[in-house]
C-alpha positions in Angstrom: 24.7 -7.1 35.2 24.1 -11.1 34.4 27.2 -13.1 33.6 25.5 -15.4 31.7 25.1 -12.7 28.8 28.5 -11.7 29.8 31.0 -11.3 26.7 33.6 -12.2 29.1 31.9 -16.0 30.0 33.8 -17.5 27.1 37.1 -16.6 29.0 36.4 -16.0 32.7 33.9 -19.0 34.7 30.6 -17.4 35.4 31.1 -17.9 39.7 34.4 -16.1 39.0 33.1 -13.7 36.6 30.2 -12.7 39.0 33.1 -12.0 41.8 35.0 -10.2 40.0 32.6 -7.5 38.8 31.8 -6.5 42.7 35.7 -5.9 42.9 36.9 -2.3 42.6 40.0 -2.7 40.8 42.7 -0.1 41.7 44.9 1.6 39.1 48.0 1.4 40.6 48.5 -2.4 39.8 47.1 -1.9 36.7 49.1 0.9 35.6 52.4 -1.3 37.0 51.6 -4.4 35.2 50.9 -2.2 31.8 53.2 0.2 31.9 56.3 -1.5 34.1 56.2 -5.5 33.5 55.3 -5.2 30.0 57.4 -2.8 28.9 60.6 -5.2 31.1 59.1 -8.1 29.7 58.2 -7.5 25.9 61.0 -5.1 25.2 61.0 -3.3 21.6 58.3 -6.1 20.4 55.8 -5.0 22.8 53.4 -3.3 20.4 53.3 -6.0 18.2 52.9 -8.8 20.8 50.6 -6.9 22.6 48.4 -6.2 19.2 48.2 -9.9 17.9 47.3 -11.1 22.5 44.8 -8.9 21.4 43.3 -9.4 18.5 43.0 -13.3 19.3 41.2 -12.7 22.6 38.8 -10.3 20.6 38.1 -12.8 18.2 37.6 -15.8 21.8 35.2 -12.9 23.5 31.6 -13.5 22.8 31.1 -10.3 21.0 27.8 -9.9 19.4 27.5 -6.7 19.0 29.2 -2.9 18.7 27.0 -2.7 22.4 28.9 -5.6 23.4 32.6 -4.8 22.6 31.7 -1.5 24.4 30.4 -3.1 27.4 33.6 -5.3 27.1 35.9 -2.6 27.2 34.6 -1.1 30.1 33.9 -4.9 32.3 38.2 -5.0 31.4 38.8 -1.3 32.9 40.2 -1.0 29.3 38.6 2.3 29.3 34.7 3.9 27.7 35.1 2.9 23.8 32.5 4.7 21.5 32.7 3.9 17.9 33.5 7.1 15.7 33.3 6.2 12.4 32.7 2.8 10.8 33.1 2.0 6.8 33.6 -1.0 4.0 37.8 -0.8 5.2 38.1 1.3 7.8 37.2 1.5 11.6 37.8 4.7 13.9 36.9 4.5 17.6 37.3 6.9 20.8 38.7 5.5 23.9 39.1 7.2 27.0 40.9 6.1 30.1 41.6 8.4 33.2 45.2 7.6 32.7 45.4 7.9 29.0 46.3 11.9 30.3 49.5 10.2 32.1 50.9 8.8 28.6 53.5 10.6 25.8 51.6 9.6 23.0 54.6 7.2 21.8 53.7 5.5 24.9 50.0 5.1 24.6 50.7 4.3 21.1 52.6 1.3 21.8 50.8 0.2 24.7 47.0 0.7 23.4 47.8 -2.3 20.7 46.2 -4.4 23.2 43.1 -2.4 22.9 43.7 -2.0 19.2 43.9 -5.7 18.8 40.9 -6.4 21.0 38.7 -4.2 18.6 40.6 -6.2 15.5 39.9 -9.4 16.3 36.0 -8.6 17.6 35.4 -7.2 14.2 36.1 -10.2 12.5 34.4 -12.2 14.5 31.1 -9.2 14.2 31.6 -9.1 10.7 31.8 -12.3 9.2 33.6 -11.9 6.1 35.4 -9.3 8.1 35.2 -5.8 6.4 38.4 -5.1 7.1 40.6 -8.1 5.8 44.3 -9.3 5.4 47.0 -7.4 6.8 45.5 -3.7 9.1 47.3 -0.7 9.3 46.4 0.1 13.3 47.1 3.9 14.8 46.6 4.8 18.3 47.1 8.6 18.8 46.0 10.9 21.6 42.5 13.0 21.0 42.5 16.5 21.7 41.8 15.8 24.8 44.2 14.3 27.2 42.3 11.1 28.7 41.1 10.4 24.9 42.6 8.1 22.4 41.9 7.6 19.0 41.6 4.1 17.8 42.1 4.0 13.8 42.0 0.1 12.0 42.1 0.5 8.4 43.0 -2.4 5.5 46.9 -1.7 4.5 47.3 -0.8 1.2 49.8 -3.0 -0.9 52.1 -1.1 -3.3 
């Protein structure tokens, strides 16, 4: 892949970037950091940090297009994201992750915000005004199948 149409060459020096992508990133750091440091470190507001970390580095990624906040995903070993079903105020998406199978789904909800927020902030920087506006009702529940997720960003209804 060229960096220079990279998503990530907003964030990550193209020299770097180019390095980075020959590495073969190993699960067991990743899975400590996630699941171990944030969960020390963030405490009960983990979800929430996690979500709005996320949604303003989806809006600082270069995203272009749905092809492009795929191809993000999967560059970030966040997992293969396919886009399920997309309307006027809502947005449903399909993640899957090898250790998504690992999770409770109390746990994968709370630590796929990141994701959730990520996919968030790259729609309103997609979709400019943003279909989705003001305040998001985000869900993150297991699929029927263990290393699957589903991804669900709709506009909150106020009473």
């Amino acid at each position: 892949m060229r960096t220079e149409t990279s998503p990530l060459r907003s964030l990550i020096p193209a020299p770097l970037l180019a390095r980075l992508e020959q590495a073969n990133m190993p699960y067991t750091g990743y899975h400590l950091l996630r699941e171990t440091l944030f969960t020390r470190l963030l405490g009960e507001s983990e979800a929430s940090i996690l979500y709005w970390l996320g949604r303003d580095l989806g809006t600082e990624l270069n995203i272009q297009s749905e092809d492009d906040l795929v191809l993000t995903f999967i560059q970030l070993g966040l997992g293969k994201l396919e886009p399920v079903k997309l309307e006027k105020k809502f947005a449903g998406y399909r993640l899957s992750h090898p250790q998504f199978m690992y999770y409770t789904t109390e746990r994968l909800s709370r630590s796929l915000a990141l994701e959730c927020g990520i996919v968030a902030g790259a729609l309103s920087r997609l979709h400019d005004p943003c279909p989705l506006h003001g305040q998001f009702l985000v869900v993150c529940a297991k699929d029927s199948r263990p290393e699957h997720a589903l991804i669900t960003i709709e506009e909150r209804r106020t009473p």
